[in-house]
VEXMARGU-609982 format. One line per field, with one value per residue (C-alpha): x, y, z; residue in one letter. Coordinates in nm, 3 decimals, decimal comma. Layout:
N
u <- X:...;
v <- Y:...;
w <- Z:...;
torgu <- A:...;
//
This chain:
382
u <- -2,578:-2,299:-2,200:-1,853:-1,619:-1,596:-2,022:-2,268:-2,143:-2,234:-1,988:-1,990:-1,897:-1,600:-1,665:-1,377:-1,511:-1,660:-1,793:-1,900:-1,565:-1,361:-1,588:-1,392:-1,034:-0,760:-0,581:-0,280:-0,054:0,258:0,272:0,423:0,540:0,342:0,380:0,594:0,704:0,468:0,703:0,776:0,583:0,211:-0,028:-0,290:-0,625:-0,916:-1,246:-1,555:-1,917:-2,082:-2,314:-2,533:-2,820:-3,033:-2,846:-2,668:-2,388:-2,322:-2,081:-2,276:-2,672:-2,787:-2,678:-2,557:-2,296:-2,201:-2,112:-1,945:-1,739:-1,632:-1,492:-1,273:-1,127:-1,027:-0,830:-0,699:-0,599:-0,401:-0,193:-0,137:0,063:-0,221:-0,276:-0,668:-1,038:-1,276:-1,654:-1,951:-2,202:-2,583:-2,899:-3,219:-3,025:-2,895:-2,525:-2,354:-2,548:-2,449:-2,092:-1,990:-2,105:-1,862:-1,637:-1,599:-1,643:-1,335:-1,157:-1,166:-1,091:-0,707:-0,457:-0,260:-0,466:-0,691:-1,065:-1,241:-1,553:-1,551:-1,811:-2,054:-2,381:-2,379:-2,761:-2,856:-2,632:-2,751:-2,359:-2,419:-2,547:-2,288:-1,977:-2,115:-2,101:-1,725:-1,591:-1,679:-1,592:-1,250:-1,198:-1,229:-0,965:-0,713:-0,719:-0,743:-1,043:-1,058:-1,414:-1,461:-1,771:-1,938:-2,283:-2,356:-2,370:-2,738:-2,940:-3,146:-3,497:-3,595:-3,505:-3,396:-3,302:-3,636:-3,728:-3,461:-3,607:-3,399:-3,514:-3,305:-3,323:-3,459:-3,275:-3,080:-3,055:-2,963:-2,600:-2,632:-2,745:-2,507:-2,224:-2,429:-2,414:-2,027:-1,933:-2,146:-1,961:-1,602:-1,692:-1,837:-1,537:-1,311:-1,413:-1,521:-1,799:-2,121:-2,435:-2,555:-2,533:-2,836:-2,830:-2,946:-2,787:-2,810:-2,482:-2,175:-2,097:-1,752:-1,686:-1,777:-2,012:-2,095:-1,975:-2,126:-1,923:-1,721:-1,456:-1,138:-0,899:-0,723:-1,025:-1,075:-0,753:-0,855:-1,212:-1,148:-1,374:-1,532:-1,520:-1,662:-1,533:-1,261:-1,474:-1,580:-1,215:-1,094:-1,377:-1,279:-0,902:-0,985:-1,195:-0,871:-1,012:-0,877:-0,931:-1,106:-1,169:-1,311:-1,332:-1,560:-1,598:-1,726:-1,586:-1,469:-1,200:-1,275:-0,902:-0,855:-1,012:-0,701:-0,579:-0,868:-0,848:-0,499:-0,536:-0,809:-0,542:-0,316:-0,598:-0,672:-0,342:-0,285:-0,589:-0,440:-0,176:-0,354:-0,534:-0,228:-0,270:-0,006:-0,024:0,040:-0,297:-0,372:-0,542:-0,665:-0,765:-0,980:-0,874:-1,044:-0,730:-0,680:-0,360:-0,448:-0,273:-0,484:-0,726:-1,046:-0,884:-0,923:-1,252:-1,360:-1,175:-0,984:-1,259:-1,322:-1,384:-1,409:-1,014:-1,102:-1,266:-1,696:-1,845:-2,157:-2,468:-2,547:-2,806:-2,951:-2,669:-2,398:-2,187:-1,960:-1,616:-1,603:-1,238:-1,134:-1,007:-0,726:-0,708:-0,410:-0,098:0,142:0,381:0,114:-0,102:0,260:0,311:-0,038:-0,055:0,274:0,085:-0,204:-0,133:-0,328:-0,224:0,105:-0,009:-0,211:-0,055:-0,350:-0,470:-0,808:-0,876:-1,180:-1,313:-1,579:-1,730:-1,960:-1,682:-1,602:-1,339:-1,108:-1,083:-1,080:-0,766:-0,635:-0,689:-0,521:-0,199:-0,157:-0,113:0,076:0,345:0,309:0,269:0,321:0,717:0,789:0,568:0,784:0,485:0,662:0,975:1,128;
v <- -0,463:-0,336:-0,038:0,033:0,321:0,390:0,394:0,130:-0,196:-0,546:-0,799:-1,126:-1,272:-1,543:-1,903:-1,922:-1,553:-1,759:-1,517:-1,807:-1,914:-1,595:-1,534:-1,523:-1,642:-1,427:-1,474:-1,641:-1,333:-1,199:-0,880:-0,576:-0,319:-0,042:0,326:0,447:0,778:1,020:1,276:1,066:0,799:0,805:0,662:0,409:0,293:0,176:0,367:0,118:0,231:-0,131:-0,151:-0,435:-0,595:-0,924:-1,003:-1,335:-1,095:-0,950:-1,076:-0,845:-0,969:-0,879:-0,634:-0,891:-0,941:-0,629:-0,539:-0,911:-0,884:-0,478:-0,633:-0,890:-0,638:-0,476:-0,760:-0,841:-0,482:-0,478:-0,791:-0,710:-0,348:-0,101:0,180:0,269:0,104:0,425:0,378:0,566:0,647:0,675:0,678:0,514:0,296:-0,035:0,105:0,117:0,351:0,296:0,319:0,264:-0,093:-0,166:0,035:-0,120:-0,464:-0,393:-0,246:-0,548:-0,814:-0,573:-0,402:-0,141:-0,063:0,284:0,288:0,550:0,681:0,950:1,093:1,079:1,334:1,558:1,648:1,334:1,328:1,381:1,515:1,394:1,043:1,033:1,112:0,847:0,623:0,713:0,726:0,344:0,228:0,468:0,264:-0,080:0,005:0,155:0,559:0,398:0,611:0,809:1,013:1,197:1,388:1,645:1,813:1,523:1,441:1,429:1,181:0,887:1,099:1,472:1,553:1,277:1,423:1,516:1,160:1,126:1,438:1,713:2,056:2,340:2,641:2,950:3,148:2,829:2,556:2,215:2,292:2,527:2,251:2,003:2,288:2,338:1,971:1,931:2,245:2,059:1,729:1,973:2,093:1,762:1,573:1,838:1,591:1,938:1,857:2,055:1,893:1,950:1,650:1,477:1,576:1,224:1,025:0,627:0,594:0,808:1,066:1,253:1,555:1,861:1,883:1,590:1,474:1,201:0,867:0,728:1,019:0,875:1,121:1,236:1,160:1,508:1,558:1,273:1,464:1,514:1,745:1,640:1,963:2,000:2,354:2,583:2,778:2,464:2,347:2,674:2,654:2,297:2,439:2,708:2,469:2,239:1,949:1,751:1,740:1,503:1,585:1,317:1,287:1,562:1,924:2,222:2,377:2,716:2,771:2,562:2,382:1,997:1,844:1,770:2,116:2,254:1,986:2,079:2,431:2,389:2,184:2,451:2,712:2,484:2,427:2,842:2,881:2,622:2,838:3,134:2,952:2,910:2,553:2,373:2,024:1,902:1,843:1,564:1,528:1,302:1,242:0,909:0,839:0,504:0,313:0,004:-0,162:-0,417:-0,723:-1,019:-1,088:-1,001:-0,658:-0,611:-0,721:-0,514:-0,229:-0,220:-0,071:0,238:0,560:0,736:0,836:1,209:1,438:1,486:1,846:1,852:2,002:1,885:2,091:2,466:2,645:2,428:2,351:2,039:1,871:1,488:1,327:1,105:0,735:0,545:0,207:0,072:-0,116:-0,078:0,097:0,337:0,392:0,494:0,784:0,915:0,871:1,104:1,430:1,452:1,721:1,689:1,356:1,476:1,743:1,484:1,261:1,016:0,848:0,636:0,379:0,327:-0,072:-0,161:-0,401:-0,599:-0,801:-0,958:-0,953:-1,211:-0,961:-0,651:-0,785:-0,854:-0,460:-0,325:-0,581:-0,476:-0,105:-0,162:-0,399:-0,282:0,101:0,214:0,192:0,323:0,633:0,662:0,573:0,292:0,123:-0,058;
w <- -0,022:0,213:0,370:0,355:0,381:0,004:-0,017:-0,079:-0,294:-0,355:-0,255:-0,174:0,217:0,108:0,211:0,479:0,636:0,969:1,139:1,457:1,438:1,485:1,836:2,143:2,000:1,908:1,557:1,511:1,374:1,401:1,675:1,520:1,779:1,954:1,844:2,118:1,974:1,997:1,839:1,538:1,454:1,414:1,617:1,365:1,462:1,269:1,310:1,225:1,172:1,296:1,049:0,997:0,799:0,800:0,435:0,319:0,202:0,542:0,778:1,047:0,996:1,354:1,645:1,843:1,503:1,477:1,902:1,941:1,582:1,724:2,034:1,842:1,584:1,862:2,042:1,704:1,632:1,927:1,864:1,529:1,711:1,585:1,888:1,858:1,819:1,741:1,692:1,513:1,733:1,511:1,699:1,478:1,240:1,219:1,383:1,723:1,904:2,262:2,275:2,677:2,711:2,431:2,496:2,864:2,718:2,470:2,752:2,989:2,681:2,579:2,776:2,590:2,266:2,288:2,304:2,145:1,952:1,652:1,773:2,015:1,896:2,206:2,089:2,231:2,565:2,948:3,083:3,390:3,334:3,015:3,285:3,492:3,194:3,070:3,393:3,441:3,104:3,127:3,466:3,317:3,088:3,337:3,158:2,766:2,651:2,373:2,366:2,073:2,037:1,823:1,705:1,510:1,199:0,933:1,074:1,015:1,145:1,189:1,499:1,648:1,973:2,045:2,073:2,342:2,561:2,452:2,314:2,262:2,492:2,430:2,164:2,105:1,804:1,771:1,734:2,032:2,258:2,169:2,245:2,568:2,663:2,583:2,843:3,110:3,072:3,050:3,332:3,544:3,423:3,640:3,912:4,205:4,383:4,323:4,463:4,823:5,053:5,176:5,601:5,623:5,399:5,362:5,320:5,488:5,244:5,183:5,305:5,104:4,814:4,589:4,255:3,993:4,044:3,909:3,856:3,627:3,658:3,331:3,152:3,102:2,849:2,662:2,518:2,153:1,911:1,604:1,430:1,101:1,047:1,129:1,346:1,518:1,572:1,694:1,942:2,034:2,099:2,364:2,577:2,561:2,335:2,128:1,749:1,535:1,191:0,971:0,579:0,565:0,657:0,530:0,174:0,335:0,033:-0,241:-0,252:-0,274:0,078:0,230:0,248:0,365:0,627:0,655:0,748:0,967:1,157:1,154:1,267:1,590:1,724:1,651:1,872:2,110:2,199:2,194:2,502:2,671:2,684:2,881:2,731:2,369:2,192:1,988:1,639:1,434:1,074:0,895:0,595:0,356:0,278:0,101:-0,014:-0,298:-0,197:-0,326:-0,553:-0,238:-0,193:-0,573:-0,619:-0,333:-0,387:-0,703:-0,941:-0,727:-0,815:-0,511:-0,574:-0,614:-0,364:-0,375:-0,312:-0,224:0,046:0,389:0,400:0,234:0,367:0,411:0,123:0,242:0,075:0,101:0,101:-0,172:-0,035:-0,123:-0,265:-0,499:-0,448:-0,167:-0,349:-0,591:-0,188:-0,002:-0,293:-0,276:0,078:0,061:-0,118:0,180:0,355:0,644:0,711:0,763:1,007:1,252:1,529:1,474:1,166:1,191:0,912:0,817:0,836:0,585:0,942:0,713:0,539:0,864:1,110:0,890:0,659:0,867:1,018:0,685:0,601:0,932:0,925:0,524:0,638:0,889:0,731:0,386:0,441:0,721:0,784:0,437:0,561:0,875:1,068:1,188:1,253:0,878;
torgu <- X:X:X:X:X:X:X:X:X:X:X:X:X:X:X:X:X:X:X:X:X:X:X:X:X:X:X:X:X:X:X:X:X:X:X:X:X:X:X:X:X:X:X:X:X:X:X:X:X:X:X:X:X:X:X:X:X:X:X:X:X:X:X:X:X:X:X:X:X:X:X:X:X:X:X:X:X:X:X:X:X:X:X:X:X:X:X:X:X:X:X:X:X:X:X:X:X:X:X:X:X:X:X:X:X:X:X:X:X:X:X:X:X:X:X:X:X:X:X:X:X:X:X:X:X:X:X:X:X:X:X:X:X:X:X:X:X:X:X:X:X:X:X:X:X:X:X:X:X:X:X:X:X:X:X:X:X:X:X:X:X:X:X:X:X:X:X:X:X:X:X:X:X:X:X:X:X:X:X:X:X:X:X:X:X:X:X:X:X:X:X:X:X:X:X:X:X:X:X:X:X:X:X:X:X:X:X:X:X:X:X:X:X:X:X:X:X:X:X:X:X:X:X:X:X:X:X:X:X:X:X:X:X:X:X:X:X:X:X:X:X:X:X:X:X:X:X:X:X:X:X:X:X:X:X:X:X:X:X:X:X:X:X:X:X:X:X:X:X:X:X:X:X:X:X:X:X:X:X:X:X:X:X:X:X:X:X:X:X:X:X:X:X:X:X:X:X:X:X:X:X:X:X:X:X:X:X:X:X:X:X:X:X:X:X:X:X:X:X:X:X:X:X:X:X:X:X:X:X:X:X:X:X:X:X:X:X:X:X:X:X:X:X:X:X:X:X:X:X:X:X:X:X:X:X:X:X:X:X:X:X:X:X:X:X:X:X:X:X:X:X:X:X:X:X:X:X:X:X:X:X:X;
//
């Protein structure tokens, strides 16, 4: 069985999917230009949940698969003129679940494309240690990363945090803490000093008090929100965060998904300037989009019927809309793609990879938006 964006489906790995092969070479494609206009064109990423599974019918059967296989989408992405590789972060399941290593790892193996995650749970984060971390990985890629993070979405165990030390405060919850954790890292990114020297250090210190190293400057304005509310993204907008918001939120009106998603887009960048916020924010949207091209995409994709949206509860309280993917041909895709509101309103679009079909393939579904749909979008050049 394999995980993929659109749920859980049987498929079959094709014969020339190699995943050995594909390690450490880049494919042999055309290069499509980078998204230079931030004004017009949309920037176009894929967003990949690394899943794997000891299966025959996996392309990912180990962790080893699944980290080595991100790292080459990502080179491949970039050739192919795609501007973003974001990664889920899950803790207890077969997933990425420690995003820096690859993220630095990406970062040293491309040079223009951006490195991201979408989203880190902030339940499970030390602020300090986690700077540390993004500050080297943000350095290996010369200012490329892209750290989205959030409360977290339902897990694989009850309480997983707990496992990992944390316990909310008194008065607080879950979601409190993670909010709790995300100021501290706001405010260590700054870069001040705040820790009293050592009188006798072992090494000569700077002047002044002391900061966690490494400090990447400008990594601060590159801290994106996964908000799955409007109250959440408001929130997000006066601490000067950027905006994630992923094919699922909370059903606060009862319209289609991507108006809701819409508005709360709308809400955040009201509360933006309301903050008096001097630079542009950015926000994205993930959307499950397939253009049927051949006879794989077809088999894989072509019987769906995901195509309208799910309502449904994350929990006793919370009643939550899920976002209906696309999948048809190029021409069908560009006119549906044309009524989503809230793809319109973001700068950033992340696809969503179904990882355990392989990188061949992966490839195959990035270079088809991006020749196929994109420019007749306006998202890029024609």
């Amino acid at each position: 069985m394999i995980y993929s964006p659109q749920g859980i489906r049987k498929v079959v790995i094709m014969p020339n999917e190699n995943r050995q092969a594909y390690r450490g070479r880049r494919p042999s494609t055309e290069h499509f230009p980078a998204n230079q206009d931030k004004d017009v064109m949309k920037k176009i990423g894929f967003l990949s949940f690394g899943h794997w599974t000891p299966s025959p019918q996996s392309a990912t059967r180990s962790a080893a698969d699944a980290l080595l296989q991100s790292i080459d989408l990502a080179v491949a992405a970039e050739e192919l003129g795609a501007d973003g590789a974001w990664f889920r972060v899950h803790h207890f399941a077969r997933q990425l679940s420690s995003p820096f290593p690859l993220l630095a790892a990406i970062g040293a193996r491309t040079r223009r494309i951006e490195i991201g995650t979408g989203v880190i749970d902030m339940r499970y984060e030390n602020p300090l240690y986690m700077a540390e971390d993004a500050g080297a990985a943000d350095l290996i890629s010369g200012g490329r990363l892209q750290l989205g993070i959030s409360r977290g979405s339902p897990e694989q165990v009850i309480d997983g945090w707990r496992y990992f030390g944390y316990v909310p405060g008194e008065g607080e919850n879950e979601s409190d803490m993670a909010r709790r954790h995300t100021e501290v890292l706001l405010d260590v990114l700054r870069g001040e000093g705040f820790a009293k020297p050592n009188p006798q250090p072992m090494f000569p210190n700077p002047p002044g008090l002391l900061r966690p190293e490494p400090h990447s400057a400008g990594l601060r304005d590159r801290i994106w929100w996964g908000a799955g509310s409007n109250a959440t993204a408001e929130w997000a907008a006066r601490l000067g965060m950027n905006l994630q918001s992923s094919t699922l939120k909370d059903d606060e009106t009862g319209e289609p998904f991507h108006i809701q998603q819409a508005k709360q887009i709308r809400a955040y960048r009201d509360a933006w300037a309301q903050a008096g916020h001097t630079r542009t924010p950015r926000v994205s949207v993930s959307r499950s989009i397939f253009a049927l091209m051949d006879d794989r995409d077809r088999r894989y994709f072509g019987s769906s019927h995901d195509d309208s949206d799910k309502v449904g509860f994350l929990d006793e309280k919370t009643r939550a809309i899920f976002g209906r993917s696309y999948a048809a041909e190029p021409d069908k895709l560009i006119a549906q793609l044309q009524q989503d509101e809230a793809i319109a309103e973001a700068d950033t679009l992340m696809l969503t990879v179904p990882n355990q079909l392989g990188v061949d393939y992966n490839v195959h579904v990035i270079e088809s938006i991006l020749r196929h749909v994109a420019p007749a979008m306006g998202w890029r050049d024609k």
